[in-house]
matplotlib code that plots the C-alpha trace (Angstrom):
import matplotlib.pyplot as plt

x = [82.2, 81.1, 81.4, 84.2, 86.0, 86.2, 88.9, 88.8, 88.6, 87.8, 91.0, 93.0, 95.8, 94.7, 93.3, 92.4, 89.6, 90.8, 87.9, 84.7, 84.0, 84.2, 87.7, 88.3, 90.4, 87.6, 84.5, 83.9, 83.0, 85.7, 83.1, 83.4, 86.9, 87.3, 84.9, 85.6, 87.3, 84.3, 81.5, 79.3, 79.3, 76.2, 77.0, 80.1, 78.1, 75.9, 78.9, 80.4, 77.0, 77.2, 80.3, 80.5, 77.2, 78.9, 82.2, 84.5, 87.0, 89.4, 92.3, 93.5, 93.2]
y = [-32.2, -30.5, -26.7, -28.0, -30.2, -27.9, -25.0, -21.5, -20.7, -22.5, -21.8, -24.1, -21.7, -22.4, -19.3, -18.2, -16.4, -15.9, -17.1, -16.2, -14.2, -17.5, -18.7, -22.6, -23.6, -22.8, -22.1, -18.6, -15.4, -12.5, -10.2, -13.3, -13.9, -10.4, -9.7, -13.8, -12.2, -9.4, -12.4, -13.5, -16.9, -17.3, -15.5, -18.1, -21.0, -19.9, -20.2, -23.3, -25.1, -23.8, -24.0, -28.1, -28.5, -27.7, -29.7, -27.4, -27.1, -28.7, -29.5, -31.3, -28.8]
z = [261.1, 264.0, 265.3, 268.1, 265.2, 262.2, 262.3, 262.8, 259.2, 255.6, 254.6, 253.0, 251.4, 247.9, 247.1, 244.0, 242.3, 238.9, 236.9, 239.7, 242.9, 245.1, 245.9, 244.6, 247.6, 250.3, 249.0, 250.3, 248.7, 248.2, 250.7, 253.2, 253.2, 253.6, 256.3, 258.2, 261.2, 261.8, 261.5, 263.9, 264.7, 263.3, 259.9, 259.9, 260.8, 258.0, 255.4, 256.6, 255.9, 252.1, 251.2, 252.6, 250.9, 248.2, 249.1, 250.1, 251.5, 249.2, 250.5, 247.5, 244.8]

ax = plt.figure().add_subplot(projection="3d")
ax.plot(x, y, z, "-o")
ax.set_aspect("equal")
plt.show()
C-alpha cells in the first residue's frame, strides 16, 4: 500500500487493549493512538511500516 492509497489512520474500530499496551485491531501503541493527530508525517509513516510488518491492520478481527 502506498502513502496516497492507505487512509488517514490505522484504525479499524476494533479497539481493544485488554491483555497489552498495543491495540489488536490496528497495531498501534496506546501513546500512538493517543498522540496520531499531533504526529508528524514522518513519526506516522514510521508506525505504518511496523505495524504492517507486523500485519496490521486487521480488519477482520
Amino acid at each position: 500500500m502506498t502513502d496516497t492509497d492507505r487512509p488517514d489512520t490505522p484504525c479499524v474500530g476494533v479497539c481493544s487493549t485488554t491483555f497489552d499496551e498495543v491495540c489488536r485491531g490496528c497495531g498501534r501503541t496506546v501513546a500512538e493512538v493517543a498522540n496520531w493527530v499531533f504526529m508528524l508525517p514522518e513519526q506516522k509513516d514510521s508506525v505504518w511500516l511496523r505495524i504492517t510488518a507486523a500485519g496490521y491492520p486487521r480488519r477482520n478481527t
